[in-house]
N, C-alpha and C positions, 0 to 999 in steps of 0.2 A: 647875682646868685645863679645855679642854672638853674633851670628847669623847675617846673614842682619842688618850692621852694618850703612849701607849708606842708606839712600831711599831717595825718593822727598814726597814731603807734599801730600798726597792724596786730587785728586781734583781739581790739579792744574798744570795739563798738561801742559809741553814746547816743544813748536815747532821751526822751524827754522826762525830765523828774523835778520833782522839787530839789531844792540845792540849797546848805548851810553851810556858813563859812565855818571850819575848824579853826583850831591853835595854829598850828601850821602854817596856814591862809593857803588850802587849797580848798579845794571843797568835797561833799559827799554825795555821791547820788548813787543812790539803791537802786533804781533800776540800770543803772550801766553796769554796775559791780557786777549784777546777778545774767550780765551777759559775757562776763570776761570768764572765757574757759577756763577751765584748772589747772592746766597744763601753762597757761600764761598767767599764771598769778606769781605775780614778783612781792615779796617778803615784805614788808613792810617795818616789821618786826625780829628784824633777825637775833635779838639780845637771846644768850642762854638762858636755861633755868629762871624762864620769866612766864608766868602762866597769864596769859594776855587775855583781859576782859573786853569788852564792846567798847566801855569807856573809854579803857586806855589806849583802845587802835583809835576811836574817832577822835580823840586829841592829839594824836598822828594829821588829823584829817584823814583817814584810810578807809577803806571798804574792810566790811566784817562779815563773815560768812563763816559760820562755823556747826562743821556739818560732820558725819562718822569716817569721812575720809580725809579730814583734817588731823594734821598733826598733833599727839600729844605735846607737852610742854617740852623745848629741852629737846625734840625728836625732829631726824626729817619727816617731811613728808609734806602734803599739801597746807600752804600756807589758809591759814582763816584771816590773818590781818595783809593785804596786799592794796598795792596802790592804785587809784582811779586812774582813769583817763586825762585828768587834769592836774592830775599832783603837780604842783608848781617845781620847775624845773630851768634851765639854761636856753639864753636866746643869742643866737648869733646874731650882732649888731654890725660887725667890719667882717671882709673878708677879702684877701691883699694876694694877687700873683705875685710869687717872688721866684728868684734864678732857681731854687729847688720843687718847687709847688706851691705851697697854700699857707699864710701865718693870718690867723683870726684871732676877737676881739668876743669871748661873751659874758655876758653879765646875767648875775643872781637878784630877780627885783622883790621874790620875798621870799625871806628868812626856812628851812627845813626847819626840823625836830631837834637836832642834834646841835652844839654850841659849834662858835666858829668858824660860819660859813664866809666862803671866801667869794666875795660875790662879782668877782672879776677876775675873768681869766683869760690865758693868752695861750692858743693853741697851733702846734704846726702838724703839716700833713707833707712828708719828704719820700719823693718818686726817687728811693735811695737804687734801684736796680728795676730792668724789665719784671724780673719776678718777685719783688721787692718790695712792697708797696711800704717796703714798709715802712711802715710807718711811715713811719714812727710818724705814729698818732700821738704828739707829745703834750699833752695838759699841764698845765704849768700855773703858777702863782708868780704873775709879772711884778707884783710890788714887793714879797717879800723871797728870801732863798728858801728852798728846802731840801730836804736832804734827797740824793740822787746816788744809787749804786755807783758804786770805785770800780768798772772794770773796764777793760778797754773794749769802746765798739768800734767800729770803722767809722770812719769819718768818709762822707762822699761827697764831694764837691760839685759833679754833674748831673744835671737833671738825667731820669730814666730818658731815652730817644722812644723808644717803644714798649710803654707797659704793657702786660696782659690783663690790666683791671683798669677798669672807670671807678672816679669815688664821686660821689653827690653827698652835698650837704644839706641838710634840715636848718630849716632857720628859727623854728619857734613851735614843739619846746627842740632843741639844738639836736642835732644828728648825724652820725657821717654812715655812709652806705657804700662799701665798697662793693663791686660785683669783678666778677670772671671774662672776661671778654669773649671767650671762646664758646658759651654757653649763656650766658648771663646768669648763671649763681651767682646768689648773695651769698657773700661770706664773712662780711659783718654789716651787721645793724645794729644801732645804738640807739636807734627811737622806740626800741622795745619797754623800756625802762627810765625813768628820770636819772639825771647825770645829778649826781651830790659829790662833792669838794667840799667836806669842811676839812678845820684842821686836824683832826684824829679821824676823820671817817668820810670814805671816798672808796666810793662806787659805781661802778658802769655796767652795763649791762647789754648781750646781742643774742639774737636770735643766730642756731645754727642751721645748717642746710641738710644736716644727717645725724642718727645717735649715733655714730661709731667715734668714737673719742677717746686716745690713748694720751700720755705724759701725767706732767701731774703728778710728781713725785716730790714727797718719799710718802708710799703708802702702800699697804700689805692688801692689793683686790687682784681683780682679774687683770690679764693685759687692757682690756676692754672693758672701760668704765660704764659703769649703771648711772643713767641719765634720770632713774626714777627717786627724785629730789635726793640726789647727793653732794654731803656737804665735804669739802674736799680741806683739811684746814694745813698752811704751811705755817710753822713757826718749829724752829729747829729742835728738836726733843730726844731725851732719853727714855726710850721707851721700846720694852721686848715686841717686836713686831706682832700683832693682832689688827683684825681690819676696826676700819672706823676711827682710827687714829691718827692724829699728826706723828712722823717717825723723826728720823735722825736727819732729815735733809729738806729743803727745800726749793722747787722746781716749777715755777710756773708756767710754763710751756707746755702746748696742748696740740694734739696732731689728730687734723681731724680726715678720715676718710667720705670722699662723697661718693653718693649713689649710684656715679656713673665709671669710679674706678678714678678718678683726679682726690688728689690731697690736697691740703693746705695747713697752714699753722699758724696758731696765736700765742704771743710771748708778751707777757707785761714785766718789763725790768724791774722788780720793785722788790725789796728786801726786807719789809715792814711782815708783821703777821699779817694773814690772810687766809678769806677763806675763800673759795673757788666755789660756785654753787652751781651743778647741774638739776638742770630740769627739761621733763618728756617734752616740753611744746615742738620739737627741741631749743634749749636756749640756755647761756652761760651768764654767770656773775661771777665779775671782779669786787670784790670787798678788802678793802684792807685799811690801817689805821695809822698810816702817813707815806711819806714820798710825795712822789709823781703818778700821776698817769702815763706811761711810757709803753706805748705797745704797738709791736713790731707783726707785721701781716707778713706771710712767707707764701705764695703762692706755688710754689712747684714747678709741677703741674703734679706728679709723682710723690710717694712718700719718703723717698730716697733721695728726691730735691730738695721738698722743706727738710728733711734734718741736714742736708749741706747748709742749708739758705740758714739755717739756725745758726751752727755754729760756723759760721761765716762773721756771724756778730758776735755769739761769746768764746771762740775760740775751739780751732779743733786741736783734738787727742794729743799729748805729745807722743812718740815713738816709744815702749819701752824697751828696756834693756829683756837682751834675750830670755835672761834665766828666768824672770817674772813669768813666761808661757809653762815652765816646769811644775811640777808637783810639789805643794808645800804641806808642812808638816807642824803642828803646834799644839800646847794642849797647854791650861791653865792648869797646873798641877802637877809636874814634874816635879818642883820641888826643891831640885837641885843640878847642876849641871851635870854631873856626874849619870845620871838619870837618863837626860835630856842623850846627851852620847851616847847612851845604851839604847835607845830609841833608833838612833842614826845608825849604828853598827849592825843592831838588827835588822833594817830595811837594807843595806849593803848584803850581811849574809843572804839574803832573800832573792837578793838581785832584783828587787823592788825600785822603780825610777824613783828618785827624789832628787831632785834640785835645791829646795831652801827648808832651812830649821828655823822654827821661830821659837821664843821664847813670851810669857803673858808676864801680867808685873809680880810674879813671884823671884824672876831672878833678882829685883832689886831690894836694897838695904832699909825696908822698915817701909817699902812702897815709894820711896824718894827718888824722884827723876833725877838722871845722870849718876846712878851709883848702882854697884850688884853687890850681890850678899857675901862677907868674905868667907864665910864658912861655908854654905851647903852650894854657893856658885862659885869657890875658891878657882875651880878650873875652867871659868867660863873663857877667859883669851887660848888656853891653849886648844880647845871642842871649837872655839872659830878659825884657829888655825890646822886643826884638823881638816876643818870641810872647807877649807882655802886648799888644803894639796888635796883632796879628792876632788876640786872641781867644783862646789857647791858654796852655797853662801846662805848669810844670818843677820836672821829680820828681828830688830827688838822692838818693845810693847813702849811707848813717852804715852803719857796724860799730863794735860796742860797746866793744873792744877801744881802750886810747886808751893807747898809746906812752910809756912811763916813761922813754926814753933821750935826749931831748930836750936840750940844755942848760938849767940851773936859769932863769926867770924868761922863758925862751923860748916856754913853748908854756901858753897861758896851761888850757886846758881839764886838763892833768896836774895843775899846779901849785896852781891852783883844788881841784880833788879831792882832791888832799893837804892841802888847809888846813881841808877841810872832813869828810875821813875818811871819802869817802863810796866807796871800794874798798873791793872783799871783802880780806880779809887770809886767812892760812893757818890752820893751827887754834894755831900757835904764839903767832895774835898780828900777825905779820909780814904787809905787803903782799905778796898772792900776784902773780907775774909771770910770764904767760904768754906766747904769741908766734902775735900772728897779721899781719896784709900789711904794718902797720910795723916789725915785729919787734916788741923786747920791749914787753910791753902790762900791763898791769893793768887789770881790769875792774871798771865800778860797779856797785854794789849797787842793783838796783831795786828793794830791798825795804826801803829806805830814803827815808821821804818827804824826805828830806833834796838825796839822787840826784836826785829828782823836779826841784825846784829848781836845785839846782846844770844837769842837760840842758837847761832851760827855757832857762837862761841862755846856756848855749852856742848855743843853735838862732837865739835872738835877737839876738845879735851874730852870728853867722853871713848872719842873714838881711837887715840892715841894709846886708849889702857884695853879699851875690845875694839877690835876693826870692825865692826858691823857696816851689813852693806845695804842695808834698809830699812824703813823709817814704819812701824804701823801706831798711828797716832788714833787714840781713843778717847772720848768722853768732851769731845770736843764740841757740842751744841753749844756752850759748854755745861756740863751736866754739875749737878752741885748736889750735896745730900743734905744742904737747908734749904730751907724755901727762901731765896733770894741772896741772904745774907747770915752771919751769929748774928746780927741784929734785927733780923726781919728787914722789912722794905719800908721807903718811909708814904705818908699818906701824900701824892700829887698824881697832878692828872697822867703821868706816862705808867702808874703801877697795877695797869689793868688789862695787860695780856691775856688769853684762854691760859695760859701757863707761866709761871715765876719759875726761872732758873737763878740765874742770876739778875741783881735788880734792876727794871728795866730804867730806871733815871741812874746807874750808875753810866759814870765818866770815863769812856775813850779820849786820848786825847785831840779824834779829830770830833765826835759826834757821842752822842746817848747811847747807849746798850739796846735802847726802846727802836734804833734803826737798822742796828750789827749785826745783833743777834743770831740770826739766820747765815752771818758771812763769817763767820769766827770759825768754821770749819776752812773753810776755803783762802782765808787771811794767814790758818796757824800749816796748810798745803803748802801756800806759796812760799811761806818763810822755810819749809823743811825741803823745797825740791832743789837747794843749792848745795846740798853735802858734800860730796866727792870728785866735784867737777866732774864726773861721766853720766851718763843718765841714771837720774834719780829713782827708789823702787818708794815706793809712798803709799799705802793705804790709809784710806779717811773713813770714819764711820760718818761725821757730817759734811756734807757736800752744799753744794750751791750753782748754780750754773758759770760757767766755764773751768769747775773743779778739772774735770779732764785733761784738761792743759799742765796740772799740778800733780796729779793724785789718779789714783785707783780706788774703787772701793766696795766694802763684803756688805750683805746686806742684815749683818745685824745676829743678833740675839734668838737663832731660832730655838726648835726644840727637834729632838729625835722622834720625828712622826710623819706619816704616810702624806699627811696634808701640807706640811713644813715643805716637804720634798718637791711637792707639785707646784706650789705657789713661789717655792725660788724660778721658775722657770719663768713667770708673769714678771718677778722682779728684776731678772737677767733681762730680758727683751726691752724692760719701759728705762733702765740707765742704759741703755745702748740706746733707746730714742733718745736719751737726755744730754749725750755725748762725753759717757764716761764707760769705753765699752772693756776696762777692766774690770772686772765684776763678777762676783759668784756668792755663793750661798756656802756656809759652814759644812763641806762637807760629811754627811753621817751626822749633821744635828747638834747645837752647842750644849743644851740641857739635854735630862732625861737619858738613858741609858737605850744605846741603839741594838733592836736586834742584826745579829748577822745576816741576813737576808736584805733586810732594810739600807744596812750598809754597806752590801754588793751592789743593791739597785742605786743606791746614792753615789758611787764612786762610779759608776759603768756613769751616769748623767753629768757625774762632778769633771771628769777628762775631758766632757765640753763644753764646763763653766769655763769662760776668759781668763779668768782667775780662780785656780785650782788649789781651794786648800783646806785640809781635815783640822778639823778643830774642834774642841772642847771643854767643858768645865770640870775643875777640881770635885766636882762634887758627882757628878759622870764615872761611870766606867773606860777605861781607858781602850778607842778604836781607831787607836792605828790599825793598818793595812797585816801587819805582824801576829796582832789580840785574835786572830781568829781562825776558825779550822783552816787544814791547806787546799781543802775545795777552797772555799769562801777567797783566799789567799790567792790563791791561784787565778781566782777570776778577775780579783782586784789588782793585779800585776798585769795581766794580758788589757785591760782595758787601759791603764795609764801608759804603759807599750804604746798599743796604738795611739793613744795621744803624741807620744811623742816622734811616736812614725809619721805623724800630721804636722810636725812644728815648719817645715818650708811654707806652709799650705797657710797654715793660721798666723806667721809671720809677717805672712805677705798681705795677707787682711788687715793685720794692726797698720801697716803701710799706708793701706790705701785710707782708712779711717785718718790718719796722720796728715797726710796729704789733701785728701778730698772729703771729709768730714762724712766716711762711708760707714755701718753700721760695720761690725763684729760680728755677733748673734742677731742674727734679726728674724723676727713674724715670718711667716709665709706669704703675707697679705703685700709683702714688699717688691717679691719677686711676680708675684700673681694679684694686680690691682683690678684685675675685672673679675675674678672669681669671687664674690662676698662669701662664700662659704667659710673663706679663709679667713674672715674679721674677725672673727673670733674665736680662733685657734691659736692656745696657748697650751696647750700638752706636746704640741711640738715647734722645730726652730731649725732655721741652717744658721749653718755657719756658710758666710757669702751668697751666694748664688746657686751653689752646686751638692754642698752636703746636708739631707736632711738627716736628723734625727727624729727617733720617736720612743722616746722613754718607758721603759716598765715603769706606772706610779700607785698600781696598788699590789697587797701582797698575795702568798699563794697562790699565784697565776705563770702559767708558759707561755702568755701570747700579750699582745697588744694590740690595741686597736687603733690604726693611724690613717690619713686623710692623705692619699697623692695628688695631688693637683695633676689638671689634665696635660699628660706628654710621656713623654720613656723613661724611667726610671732603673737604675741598676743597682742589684743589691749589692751592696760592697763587698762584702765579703767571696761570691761567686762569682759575679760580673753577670748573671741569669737578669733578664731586662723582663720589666711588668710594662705595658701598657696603661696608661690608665686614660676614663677619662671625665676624671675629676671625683673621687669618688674614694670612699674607706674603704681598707683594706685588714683584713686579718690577719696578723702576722705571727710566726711562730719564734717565743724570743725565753729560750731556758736561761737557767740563773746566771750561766754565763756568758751571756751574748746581751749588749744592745744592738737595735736596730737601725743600720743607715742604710740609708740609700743615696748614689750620685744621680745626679739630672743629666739627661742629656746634652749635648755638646759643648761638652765641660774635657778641659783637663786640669788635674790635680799632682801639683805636685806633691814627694814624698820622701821620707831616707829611711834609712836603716837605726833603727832605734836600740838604743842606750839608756843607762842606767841613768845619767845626766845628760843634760841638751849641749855641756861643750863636748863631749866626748859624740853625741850623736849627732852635732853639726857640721863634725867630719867624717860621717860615714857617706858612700854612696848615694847620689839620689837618684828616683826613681821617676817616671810619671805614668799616673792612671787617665787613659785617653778613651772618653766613652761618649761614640757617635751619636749623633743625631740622625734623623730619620734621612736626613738628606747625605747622611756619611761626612758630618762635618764635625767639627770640636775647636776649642780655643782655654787657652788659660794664661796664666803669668808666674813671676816666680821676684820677689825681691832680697836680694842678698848685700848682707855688708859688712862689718865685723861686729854687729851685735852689741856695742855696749859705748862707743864714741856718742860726742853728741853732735845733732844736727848732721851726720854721713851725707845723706838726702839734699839737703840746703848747702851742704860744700861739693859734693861731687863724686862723695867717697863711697860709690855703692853700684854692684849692678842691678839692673833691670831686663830682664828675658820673658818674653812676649812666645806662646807657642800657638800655631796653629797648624791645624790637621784640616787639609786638602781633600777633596773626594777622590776615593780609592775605591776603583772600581772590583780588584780581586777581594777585598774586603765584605765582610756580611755590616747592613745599614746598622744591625742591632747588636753593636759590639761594645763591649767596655775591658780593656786591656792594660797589663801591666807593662812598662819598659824601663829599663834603669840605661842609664848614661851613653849607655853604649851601645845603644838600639831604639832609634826611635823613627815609627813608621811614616815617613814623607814630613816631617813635623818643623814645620817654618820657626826656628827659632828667632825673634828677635833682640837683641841687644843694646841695653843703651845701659854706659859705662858711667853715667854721671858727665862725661864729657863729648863722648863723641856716640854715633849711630852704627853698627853695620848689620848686613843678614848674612845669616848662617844656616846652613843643614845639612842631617847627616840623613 
């Protein structure tokens, strides 16, 4: 072993006391309890809706303290049942250098609280890269299998040559301590907390090095997570976005910022429900109720490293097809196709940009996938071939759910699935049958390549009577409107999630529901991103980590409100940490009726969601771009304009995300890792490196109030440069203006914009070149035909590199327009997918 092989948990001081053995077989001593600060008190009792007496914590064996800063039942907050210094816990007994690092041997010698402790285990520790550690810290059950996430991670065969981290282990009670080499931060410890593996319940626990703590999705808070006892829960859910909730997605990746400007990140692979517990000591808990322990350390050093170093293992972005950067249009409650066209005609009159039409499950026959209504959508194929000759494409509404009450031989997608056995069944055996907007349903198994085929087949006969060019799939946690089943859930131990969707011992055919759950978004992505053989357009309500690769996705069920507004922007940045940086917020608000005002300032912000698109409910006033004065109109047309004057620019960003697993929308904290001011600035965001924005977020106001980071800033719209340094700024921002500003030594490219993005990706381009203090600048620019797949990976694309040279007749504090045929000393260069060269004009 190295070094200090024994320690006690930092923190958690023992003194002398009397001491009684518990149920448990650890023991109690009051005077240590009442020395372990509050801020390190680890749960002992994490059960919901369980009002915990003295009694029932010291048949824990647990320390009780319960004092007015203690949680009520059922609430966070400071735990009153938390564990001793002694709680019996795992001892390394073997510990084996092997060609990748570290495989150990530790045993459980007496029994937790909870049944089915697994009292041997088999743990490795793989120096998988220099920044790398990761881990994979992989906890394992050597004697029997258990279930482990379907996704592809890298497989690394060579030991890291040169980490940037030391890890030390603990040998009794068991512990690994990874630190920083360059500092010696800890950035994990595990002897904070006792290590429990049983077989439904399996928990670890580290102390952090800072509260700045972002990922951690799907959840409706700040970008920047509350460490003051937050329980963070994943299990995939339908549920209208409010805080304190498990949402529609689950993400257990955590990106932590340290004090001195270095990030780092922890990912536990695990698919199971889960609750993620922060607390002020600073320090984190892993809880969840089966898998693995499987967790992946990313060191960085940077925040823009751990999200490569992330999806490095679960995949980065695929490329999308160009039109997805366009303005989309949908609303649940058109009604009829005929309707839906008159929507589109009117944004063309307007000269309104719009790229894609989408349709909710009103165009369908009775809410039945793979069919539309013959009467009120009689005209749905020729409204798609409409906006096939203007240029534009159409996005339909699938829910997984597919209607078992059909007549026999009638509905060919049920009938199909029964011949082919590709629904979940119950744990009896029996086809589970659920009810969602057809009624009763039974749902396929996307964890069946079987399903995979069988969906193909549907979408393709589907697509032969409407040519739709993409996919937005809903209710996919998957959501059910019984609790589990028509027949309820049956009584065994897997029917005891925080939540019953569907029931958790029903039968996949590779594994339980009680494991999936949380993948069934991501299972029912992968089977829709093979439609048309060109790049797939896929929006997912539920996600999962490496969705990205498959899918885009909206953040849900908001409402038309000033606060809805603000907090899509927390939700945009933390699925760009997640690596899914298509993603936006419902435009103007999915409920509630928007004022016009509200949904000027939503659209002026929406043209720099990644994914831009106005939406709403049947039960809403109808806010298209069209529904409103021709002020309001006017402003909502110049801002989706400039979006689309921007599409080289934000192109080229999806590129590099595709490529290099680089954020879209990201934090200011990304660009600026030693300003802490910026940690917790979420009312603004760039897009890459160089465009900030700063949102109007409440009403009846001309101004906003936004944060420049310390350097030269240019207003966009004038090219007038602010100095700052580092510091808010007052800005004047009337109803029709947002506020950007470019960074210095930055160039941007740009074109001439259009009503649609094929008609504007052949207009001229431009670039905005805005110096540096030193009279420098740089940018890039990715082009290719926008809609193949893989261009990048075969060769079919260019790449131009610009830079601007110091130019002495030049002023330092410039920021300039130039289109194609004028550019000042500006190094472009070129690489064709095949060959190099340099050019300038």
């Amino acid at each position: 072993f190295p070094p200090s092989s024994e320690v006690h948990k930092p923190l958690t001081p023992v003194g002398p006391s009397s001491q009684t053995r518990g149920q448990g077989g650890g023991t109690q001593q009051p005077e240590a309890c009442s020395l372990i600060a509050e801020a390190w008190r680890f749960d002992c009792y994490p059960e919901r809706g369980v009002v915990v007496t003295e009694e029932m914590c010291h048949a824990r064996n647990c320390c009780f303290v319960h004092d007015s800063k203690a949680r009520p039942p059922g609430q966070n907050g400071v735990p009153y049942c938390f564990y001793p210094p002694d709680f019996p816990s795992y001892e390394l007994v073997a510990i084996n250098d092997v060609e990748m690092g570290y495989t150990g041997k530790l045993i459980r010698t007496q029994k937790t609280y909870y049944p089915k402790d697994i009292e041997t285990l088999q743990f490795d520790v793989l120096y998988e890269s220099n920044n790398r550690l990761i881990s994979v810290f992989q906890i394992t059950d050597p004697a029997n299998e258990r279930y482990e996430v379907p996704i592809d991670v890298p497989v690394v065969k060579t030991r890291a040559p040169n980490p940037m981290y030391t890890v030390e282990f603990i040998k009794k009670p068991f512990g690994l301590i990874v630190k920083r080499k360059q500092n010696g931060a800890v950035l994990l410890n595990t002897t904070v907390a006792p290590l429990f593996y049983a077989d439904q319940f399996l928990q670890m626990s580290t102390s952090l090095p800072s509260t700045f703590v972002y990922g951690l999705g799907e959840h409706r808070s700040n970008l920047l997570h509350d460490v003051q006892w937050n329980t963070l829960t994943m299990w995939a859910r339908d549920a209208a976005p409010v805080e304190l909730t498990n949402l529609y997605g689950a993400h257990p990746f955590s990106l932590l910022m340290e004090s001195d400007g270095l990030a780092h990140g922890l990912f536990l692979l695990n698919s199971n429900a889960m609750d993620v517990v922060l607390q002020p000591a600073p320090a984190l808990t892993w809880r969840t109720v089966g898998g693995i322990l499987d967790l992946y350390v990313f060191l960085g050093p940077d925040p823009a490293s751990v999200i490569g170093e992330y999806l490095e293992v679960i995949g980065k972005p695929a490329m999308p097809v160009y039109w997805a950067l366009g303005y989309h249009l949908c609303r649940w409650g058109y009604d009829s196709s005929n309707k839906t066209w008159e929507v589109v005609k009117e944004m063309r009159n307007y000269g309104i940009p719009q790229d894609v039409q989408w349709n909710d499950i009103d165009y369908m026959d009775n809410a039945l996938d793979f069919t539309y209504n013959p009467v009120n959508f009689s005209t749905l194929p020729n409204l798609v071939n409409d906006l096939h000759i203007n240029n534009q494409h159409y996005v339909m509404i699938l829910d997984p759910g597919i209607s078992s009450t059909q007549p026999a031989g009638s509905y060919w997608p049920f009938d199909e699935g029964i011949r082919k056995d590709i629904f979940i069944n119950n744990s009896s055996g029996d086809l589970l049958i659920g009810k969602v907007w057809p009624g009763l349903t039974a749902f396929p198994d996307f964890s069946n390549p079987d399903t995979h085929e069988w969906w193909y087949q549907n979408l393709q006969k589907f697509h032969s009577k409407v040519p739709f060019d993409g996919l937005w799939i809903d209710m996919n946690e998957p959501s059910n409107f019984f609790d589990g089943s028509v027949n309820g859930c049956p009584e065994n131990e897997l029917e005891t999630p925080p939540y019953t969707p569907v029931c958790a011992s029903a039968q996949h055919k590779t594994t339980s529901h009680y494991n999936v759950h949380s993948l069934y978004g991501l299972m029912e992505a992968k089977a829709s991103a093979r439609i048309l053989g060109k790049r797939p357009f896929v929006i997912s309500r539920s996600t999962f980590p490496s969705q990205g690769l498959y899918s885009g996705h909206w953040l849900g069920d908001n409402r038309s409100r000033w606060k809805d507004l603000y907090m899509s922007i927390p939700g945009m940045l933390t699925f760009n940490l997640l690596g899914i940086p298509l993603v936006g917020a419902d435009i103007c608000g999915f409920s509630d009726n928007s004022t016009e005002e509200l949904c000027v300032r939503w659209t002026q912000l929406g043209t720099f969601y990644p994914l831009s698109r106005n939406h709403n409910t049947k039960e809403s006033q109808a806010q298209d771009p069209t529904m409103f004065s021709p002020a309001a109109r006017a402003a909502m047309k110049e801002a989706l304009l400039l979006r689309y004057s921007l599409f080289p620019f934000l192109y080229t960003l999806f590129h590099h995300a595709h490529l290099n697993g680089h954020t879209v929308a990201r934090p200011l904290f990304f660009e600026f890792p030693l300003d802490n001011k910026t940690y917790s600035i979420d009312k603004q965001f760039l897009w890459g490196k160089s465009l900030l924005v700063t949102p109007v977020l409440e009403p009846g106001v001309d101004y906003v109030v936004g944060y420049l980071p310390k350097g030269v800033w240019y207003d966009f719209y004038t090219g007038e440069s602010l100095v700052s340094k580092g510091e808010e700024v007052k800005l004047h921002a009337p109803l029709d203006k947002i506020i950007l500003h470019l960074r210095e030594g930055t160039i941007t490219p740009t074109q001439r914009p259009n009503t649609t993005l094929w008609v504007s990706s052949g207009q001229p381009l431009h670039l905005i070149t805005c110096l540096s203090e030193e009279g420098l600048a740089e940018g890039d620019l990715f082009w290719d035909d926008r809609d193949s797949l893989d261009t990048y990976e075969t060769g079919h694309y260019a790449y131009i590199t610009f830079k601007l040279r110091k130019v002495l007749k030049l002023k330092s504090s410039v920021c300039s327009y130039a289109s194609t045929s004028y550019i000042v000393k500006t190094e472009a260069r070129i690489d064709d997918g095949k060959s190099q060269s340099n050019s300038r004009e």
